[in-house]
C-alpha positions as CSV (number, residue, x, y, z in Angstrom):
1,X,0.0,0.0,0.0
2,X,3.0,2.6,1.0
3,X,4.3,1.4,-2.4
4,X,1.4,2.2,-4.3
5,X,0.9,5.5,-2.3
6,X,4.6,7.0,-3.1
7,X,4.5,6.2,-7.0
8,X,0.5,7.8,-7.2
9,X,2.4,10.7,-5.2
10,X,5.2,10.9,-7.5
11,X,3.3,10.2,-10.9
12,X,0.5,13.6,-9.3
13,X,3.7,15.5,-8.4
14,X,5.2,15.0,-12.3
15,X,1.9,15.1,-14.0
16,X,1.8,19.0,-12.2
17,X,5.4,19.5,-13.0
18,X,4.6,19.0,-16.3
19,X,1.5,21.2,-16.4
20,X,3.5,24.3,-14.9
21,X,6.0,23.6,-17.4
22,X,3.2,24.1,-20.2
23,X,1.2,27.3,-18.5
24,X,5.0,28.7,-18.0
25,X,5.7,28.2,-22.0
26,X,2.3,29.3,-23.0
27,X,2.7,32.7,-20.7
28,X,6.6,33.3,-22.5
29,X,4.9,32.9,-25.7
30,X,2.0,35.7,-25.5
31,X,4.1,37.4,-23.4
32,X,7.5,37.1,-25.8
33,X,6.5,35.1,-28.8
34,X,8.7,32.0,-29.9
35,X,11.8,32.7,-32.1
36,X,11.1,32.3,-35.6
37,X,13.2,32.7,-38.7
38,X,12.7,35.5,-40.9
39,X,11.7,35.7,-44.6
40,X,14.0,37.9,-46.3
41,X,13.7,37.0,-50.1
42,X,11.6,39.3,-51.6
43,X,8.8,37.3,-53.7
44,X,7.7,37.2,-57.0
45,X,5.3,39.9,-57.2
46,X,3.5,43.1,-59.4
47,X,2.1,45.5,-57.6
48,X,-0.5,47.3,-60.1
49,X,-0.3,51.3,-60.0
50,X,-4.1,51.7,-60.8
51,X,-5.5,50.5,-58.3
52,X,-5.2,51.0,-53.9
53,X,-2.6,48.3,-52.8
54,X,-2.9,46.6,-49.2
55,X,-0.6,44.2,-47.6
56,X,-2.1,41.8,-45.4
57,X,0.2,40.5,-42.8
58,X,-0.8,38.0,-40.7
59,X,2.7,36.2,-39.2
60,X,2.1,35.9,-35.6
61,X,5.2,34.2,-33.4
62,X,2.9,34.6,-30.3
63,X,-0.6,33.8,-29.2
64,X,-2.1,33.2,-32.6
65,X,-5.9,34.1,-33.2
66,X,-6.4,31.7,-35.7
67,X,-10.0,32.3,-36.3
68,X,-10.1,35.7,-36.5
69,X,-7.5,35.6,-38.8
70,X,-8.8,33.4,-40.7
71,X,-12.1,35.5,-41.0
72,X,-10.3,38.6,-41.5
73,X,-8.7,37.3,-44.5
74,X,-11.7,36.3,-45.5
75,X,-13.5,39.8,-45.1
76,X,-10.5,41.8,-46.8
77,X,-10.4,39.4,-50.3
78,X,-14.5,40.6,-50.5
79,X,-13.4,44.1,-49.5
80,X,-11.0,44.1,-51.9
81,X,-13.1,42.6,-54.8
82,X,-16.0,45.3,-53.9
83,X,-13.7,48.1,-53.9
84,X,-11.3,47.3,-56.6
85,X,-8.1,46.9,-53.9
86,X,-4.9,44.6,-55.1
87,X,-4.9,42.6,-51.9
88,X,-2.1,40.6,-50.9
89,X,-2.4,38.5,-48.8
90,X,0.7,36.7,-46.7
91,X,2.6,35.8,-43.8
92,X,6.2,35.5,-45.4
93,X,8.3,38.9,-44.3
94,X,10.2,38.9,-47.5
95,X,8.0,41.7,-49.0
96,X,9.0,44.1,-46.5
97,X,11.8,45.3,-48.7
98,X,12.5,48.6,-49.5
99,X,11.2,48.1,-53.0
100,X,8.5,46.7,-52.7
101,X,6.8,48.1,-49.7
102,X,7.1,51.3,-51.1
103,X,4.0,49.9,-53.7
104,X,2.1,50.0,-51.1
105,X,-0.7,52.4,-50.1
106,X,-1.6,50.4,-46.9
107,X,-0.2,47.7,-44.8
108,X,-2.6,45.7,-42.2
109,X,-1.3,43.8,-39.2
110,X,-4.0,41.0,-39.2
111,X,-3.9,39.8,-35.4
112,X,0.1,39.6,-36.1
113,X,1.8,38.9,-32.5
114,X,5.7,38.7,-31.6
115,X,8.5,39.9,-33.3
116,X,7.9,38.8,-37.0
117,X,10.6,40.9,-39.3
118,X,14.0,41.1,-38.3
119,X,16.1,44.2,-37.6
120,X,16.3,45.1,-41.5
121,X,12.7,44.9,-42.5
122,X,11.5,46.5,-39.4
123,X,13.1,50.0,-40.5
124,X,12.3,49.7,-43.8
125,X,8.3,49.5,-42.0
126,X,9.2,53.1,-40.2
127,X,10.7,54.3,-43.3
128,X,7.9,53.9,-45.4
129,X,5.2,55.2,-42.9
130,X,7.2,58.4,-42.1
131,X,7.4,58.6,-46.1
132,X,3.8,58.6,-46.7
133,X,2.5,54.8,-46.1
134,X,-0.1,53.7,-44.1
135,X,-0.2,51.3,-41.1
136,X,-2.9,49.7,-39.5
137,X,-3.2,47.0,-36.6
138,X,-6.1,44.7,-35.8
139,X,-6.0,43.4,-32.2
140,X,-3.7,41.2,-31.2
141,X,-1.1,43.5,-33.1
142,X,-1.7,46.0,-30.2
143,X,-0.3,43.5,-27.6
144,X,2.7,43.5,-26.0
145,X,4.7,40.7,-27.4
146,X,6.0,43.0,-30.3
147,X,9.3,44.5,-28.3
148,X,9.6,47.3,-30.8
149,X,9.6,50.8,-29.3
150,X,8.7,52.7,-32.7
151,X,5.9,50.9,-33.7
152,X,4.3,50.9,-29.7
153,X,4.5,54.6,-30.0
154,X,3.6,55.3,-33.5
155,X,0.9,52.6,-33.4
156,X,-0.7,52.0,-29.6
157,X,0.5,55.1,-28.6
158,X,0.0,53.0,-24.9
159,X,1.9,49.8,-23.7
160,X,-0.4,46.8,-23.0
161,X,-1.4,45.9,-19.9
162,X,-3.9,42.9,-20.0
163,X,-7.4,41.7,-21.4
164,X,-10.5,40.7,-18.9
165,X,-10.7,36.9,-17.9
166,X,-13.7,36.9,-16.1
167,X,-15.6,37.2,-18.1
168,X,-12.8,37.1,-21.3
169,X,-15.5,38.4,-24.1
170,X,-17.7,41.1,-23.0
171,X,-20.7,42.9,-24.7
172,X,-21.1,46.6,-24.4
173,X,-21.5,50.2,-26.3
174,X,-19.3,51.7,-28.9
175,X,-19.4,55.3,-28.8
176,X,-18.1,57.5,-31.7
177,X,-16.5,60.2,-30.6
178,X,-17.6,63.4,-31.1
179,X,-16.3,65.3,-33.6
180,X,-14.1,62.3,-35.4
181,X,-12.8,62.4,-38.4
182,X,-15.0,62.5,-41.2
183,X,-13.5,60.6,-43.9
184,X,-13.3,57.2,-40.9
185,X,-16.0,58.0,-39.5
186,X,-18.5,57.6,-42.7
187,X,-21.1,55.8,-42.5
188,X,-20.6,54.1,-39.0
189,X,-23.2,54.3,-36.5
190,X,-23.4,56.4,-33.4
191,X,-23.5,53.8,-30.8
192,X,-23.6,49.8,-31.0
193,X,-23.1,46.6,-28.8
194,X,-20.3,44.4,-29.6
195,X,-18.8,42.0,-27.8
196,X,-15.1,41.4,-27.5
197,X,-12.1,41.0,-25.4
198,X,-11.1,44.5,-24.4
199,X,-7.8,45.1,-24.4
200,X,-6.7,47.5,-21.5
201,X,-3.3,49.6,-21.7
202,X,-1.3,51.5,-18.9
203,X,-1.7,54.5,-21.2
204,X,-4.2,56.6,-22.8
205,X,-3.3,57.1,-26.5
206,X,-5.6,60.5,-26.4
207,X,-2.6,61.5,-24.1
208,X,0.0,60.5,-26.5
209,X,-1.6,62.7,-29.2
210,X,-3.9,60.3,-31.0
211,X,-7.5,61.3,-32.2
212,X,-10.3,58.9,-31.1
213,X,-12.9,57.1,-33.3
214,X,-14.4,55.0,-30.6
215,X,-14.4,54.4,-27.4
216,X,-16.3,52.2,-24.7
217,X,-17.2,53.2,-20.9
218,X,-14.5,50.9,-19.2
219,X,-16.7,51.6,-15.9
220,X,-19.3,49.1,-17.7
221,X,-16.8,46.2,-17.9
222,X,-14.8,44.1,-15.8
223,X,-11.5,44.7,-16.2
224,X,-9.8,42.3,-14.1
225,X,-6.8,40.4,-15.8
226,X,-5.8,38.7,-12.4
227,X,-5.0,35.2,-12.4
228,X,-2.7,32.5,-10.3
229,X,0.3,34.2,-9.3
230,X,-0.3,37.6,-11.6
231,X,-2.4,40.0,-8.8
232,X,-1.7,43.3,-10.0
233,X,-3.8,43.4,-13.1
234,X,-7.4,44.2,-11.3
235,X,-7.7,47.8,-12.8
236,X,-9.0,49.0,-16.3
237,X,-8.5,52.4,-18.3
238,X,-11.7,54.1,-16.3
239,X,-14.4,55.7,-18.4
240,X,-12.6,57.0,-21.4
241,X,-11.3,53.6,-22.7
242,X,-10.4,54.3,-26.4
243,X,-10.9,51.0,-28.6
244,X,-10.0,52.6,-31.9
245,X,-7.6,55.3,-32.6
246,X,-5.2,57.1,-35.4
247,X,-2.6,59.7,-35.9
248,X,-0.3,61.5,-38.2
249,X,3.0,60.3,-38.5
250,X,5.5,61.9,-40.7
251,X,4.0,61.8,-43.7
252,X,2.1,58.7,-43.1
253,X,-0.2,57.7,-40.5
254,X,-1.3,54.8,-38.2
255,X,-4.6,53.3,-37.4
256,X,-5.6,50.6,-34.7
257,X,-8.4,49.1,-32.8
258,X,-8.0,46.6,-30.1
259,X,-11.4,45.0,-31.6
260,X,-11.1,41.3,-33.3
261,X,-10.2,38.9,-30.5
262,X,-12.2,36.6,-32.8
263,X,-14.1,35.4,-36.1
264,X,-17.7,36.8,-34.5
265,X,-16.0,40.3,-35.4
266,X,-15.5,40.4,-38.9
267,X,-19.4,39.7,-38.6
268,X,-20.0,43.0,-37.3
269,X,-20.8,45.6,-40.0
270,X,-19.5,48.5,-38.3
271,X,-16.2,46.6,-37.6
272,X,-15.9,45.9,-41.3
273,X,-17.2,49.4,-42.6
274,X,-14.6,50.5,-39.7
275,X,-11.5,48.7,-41.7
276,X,-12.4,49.3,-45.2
277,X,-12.5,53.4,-44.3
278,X,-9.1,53.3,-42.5
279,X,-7.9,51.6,-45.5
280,X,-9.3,53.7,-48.0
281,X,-8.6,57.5,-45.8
């Protein structure tokens, strides 16, 4: 019996080893994203002049929203076939050459977590925003797994924090801000519930210099991101809690939302109509 009581002891103590050891790797991941190699030959590729080109980027090193992604790519082939875009579509880094990107009127950050372009490619991103490109992030782009300073500030304008866990998804009101831009803000609605997993930052990007297109009343959620042996991560951003944002950079300019955790999104209209006027501004 004392036999069978030390191995049942030993096989529960390795079978919670082992666990740890997986919640610990998953935690690095979202946190840090798993080394990956990076694409650097350029592919075989021509970029029409006639017509708005967008670059779909989808790589993600760390927690991967597969669904959403999925659906988004989805959503921006019909947006592109109703609007007369050249989409391309990808998660190989080799476009983001010099060359190439420069083609490019927009590039979208589909859900794309870690550090996915290497040193080289990253610059050649802030070259061609600050030259007049166009940068926009979806999500999981805004997390904190990226470890690129330029593209937090020009981007988030705020450094992640967390997301709610209980609840994870949430439904509340999207508010347009008064007085938003124009050209974004056509045709979206007022006010509408969605539900999502509402990303909360340490900062407010308003502060940073960034101009508002929505926001929810993070008084109306629970923000709490506490869990096991994280316990500082009860707190939200308080009433003004931007969920979609832009600004001016150089000659370019960035756009993001922290809406899109999954594939229910990209089956909200005002999400959609939200994308395809960032895109087309």
């Amino acid at each position: 019996m004392k036999k069978f009581l030390k191995i049942a002891l030993w096989s529960l103590l390795g079978i919670v080893v082992v666990l740890v050891g997986l919640l610990a790797g998953f935690m690095y991941k979202i946190k840090n994203g798993f080394p990956v190699s990076y694409e650097t030959e350029a592919p075989n590729l021509t970029i029409p002049v006639d017509q708005t080109s967008v670059l779909l980027f989808s790589k993600a090193s760390g927690f991967r929203h597969g669904e959403s992604i999925e659906a988004g790519k989805k959503v921006f082939a019909q947006l592109a076939i109703k609007n007369n875009w050249f989409l391309y579509d990808t998660e190989d880094g080799g476009v983001f050459n010099r060359e190439q990107l420069a083609q490019f009127d927009v590039v979208i950050f589909n859900n794309s977590t870690g550090r996915v372009l290497n040193d080289e490619q990253q610059q050649n991103l802030e070259n061609y925003v600050n030259n007049g490109g166009s940068l926009i992030g979806i999500h999981g782009a805004g997390d904190n797994s990226h470890h690129w300073d330029w593209y937090t500030d020009n981007l988030m304008g705020a450094t992640f924090s967390h997301h709610p866990l209980n609840p994870q998804l949430q439904e509340t009101t999207m508010m347009l801000e008064a007085g938003a831009d124009s050209l974004l803000a056509a045709g979206l609605a007022h006010e509408f519930t969605h539900t999502d997993e509402w990303y909360v930052f340490f900062d407010n990007p308003r502060k940073k210099g960034f101009s508002i297109l929505y926001t929810i009343d993070g008084d109306k959620i629970l923000p709490s991101g506490n869990m096991l042996w994280m316990t500082d991560k009860d707190f939200g951003m308080g009433k003004d809690h931007p969920v979609a944002w832009h600004k001016q950079i150089g000659n370019g300019r960035t756009f993001y939302t922290s809406m899109g955790h999954d594939a229910t999104a990209w089956q909200q209209e005002v999400f959609v109509k939200m994308l395809a006027n960032a895109v087309e501004r």
